[in-house]
N, C-alpha and C positions, 0 to 999 in steps of 0.2 A: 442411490447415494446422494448425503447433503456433501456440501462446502459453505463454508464462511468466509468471504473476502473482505478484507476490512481495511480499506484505504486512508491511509495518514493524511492530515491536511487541520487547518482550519475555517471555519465557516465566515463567510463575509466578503463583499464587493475590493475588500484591502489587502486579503489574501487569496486572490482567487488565481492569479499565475503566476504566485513564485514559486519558489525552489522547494521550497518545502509542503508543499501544497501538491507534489507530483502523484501521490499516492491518488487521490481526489482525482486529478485530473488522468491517470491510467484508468480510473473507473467509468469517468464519462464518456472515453474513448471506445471501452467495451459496451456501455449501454449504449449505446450508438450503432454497433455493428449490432443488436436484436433490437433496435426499435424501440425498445421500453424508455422508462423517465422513473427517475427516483422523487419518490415519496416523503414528508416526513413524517416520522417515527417517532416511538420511543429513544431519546437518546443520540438518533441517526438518521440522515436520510436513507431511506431503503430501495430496495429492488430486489428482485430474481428473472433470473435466466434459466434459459435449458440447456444442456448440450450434450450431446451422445450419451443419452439417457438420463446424467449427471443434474438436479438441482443445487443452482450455486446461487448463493446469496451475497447479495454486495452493501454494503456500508459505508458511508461516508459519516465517520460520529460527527455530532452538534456541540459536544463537548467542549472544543478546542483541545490543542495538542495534549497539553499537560495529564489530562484529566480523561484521554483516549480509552484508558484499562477501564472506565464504568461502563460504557457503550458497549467494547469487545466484550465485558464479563456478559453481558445485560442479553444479548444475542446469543453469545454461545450455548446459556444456559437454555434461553426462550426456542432455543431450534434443538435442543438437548443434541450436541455435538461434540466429541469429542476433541479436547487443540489440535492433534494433527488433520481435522480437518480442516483447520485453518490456515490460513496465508497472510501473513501484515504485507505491506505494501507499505516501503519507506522511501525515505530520501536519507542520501548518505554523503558526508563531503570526503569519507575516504576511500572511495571510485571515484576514476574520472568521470567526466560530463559521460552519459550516455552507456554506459559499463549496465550490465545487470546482472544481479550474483544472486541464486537461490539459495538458501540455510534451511536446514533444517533447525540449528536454534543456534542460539549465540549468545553475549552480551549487548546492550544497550547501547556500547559507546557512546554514552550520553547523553542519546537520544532522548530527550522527554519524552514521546508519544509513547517507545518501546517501555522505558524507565514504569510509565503507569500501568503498560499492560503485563508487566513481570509483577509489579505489585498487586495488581487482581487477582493475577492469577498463580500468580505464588510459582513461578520458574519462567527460566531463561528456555526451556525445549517448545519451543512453538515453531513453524516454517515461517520464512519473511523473505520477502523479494525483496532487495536494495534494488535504487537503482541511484547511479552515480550522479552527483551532479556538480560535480570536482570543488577544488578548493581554495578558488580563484580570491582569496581576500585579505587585507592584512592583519599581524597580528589586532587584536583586538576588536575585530569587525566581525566573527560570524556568525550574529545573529541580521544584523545587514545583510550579510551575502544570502543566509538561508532564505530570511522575510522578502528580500530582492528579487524582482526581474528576470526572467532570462534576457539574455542578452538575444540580441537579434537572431546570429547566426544560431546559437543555442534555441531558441524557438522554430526556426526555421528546420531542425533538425528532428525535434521532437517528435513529429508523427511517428517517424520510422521507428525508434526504440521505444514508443508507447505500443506499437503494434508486436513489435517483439516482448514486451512484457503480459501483452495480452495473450498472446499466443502461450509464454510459460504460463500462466492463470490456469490455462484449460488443459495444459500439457500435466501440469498439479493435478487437475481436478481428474484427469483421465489415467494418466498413469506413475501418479504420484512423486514424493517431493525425491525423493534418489534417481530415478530415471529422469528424469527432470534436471536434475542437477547434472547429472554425467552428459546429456544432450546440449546443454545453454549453458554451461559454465566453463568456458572454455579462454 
């Protein structure tokens, strides 16, 4: 069995630890725990892992956000994989800091990254790990808060819910996105 992992983020030294960049950094977090290092690609930085039999492929597009759906299309088709092998990996400001919530599909709420890859790929039925990164901002500031920082404590936090999104990645990859969902969505 393949997988598709395809971590939200943008490329470059300017967004390398914010909020919206958490996708990206949940990946590095698992390339870490196998040893490997991403590549670049077409479109993306790449990689694969093994795990309990399972090949999963990871992505970080080169794209930037907006323009996410050419990457996710570009891979999905090049690994001939069907969407629900797939998983996006987002950032979400409607979860709190540290929340992770698996879907099976959804809407965009506005997301740009999801926004392009529903335009690729012509529907909202994909799986996609949120993960929260709350909504700490005022009106008219949230591309600030997303493009922004974590804050101290918030960084200082993050290993542990990056481990727990790691863990649903494989818990996806092994026994798919409903058990999945019913074990970590609580």
């Amino acid at each position: 069995m393949k997988y598709l992992i395809i971590g939200l983020g943008n490329v470059g030294a300017a967004y390398e630890l914010t909020r919206h960049n958490i996708g990206f950094l949940v990946l590095d977090q698992l390339v870490e725990q196998h040893d490997v290092a991403f590549q670049a690609d077409r479109l993306a930085l790449v990689t694969s892992v093994k795990y309990k039999g399972r090949s999963i492929y990871l992505i970080k597009p080169t794209t930037y956000m907006n323009h996410t759906g050419k990457a996710a299309s570009y891979w999905l088709n090049m690994l001939k994989l069907p969407i629900e092998n797939s998983l996006v990996l987002t950032d979400d400001i409607a979860l709190p800091f540290g929340k992770l919530r698996m879907r099976a599909k959804g809407s965009s709420a506005g997301h740009n990254g999801l926004k392009s890859i529903e335009t690729h790929w012509n529907t909202q039925n994909y799986p996609r790990l949120r993960f929260g990164i709350g909504s700490n901002f005022s009106k008219g500031k949230q591309i600030d808060y997303v493009l922004g920082k974590f804050s101290q404590q918030e960084f200082e936090a993050l290993p542990i819910y990056m481990n727990q999104a790691c863990e649903m990645i494989y818990a996806f990859c092994t026994v798919g996105v409903s058990h999945t969902m019913s074990r970590y969505n609580t």
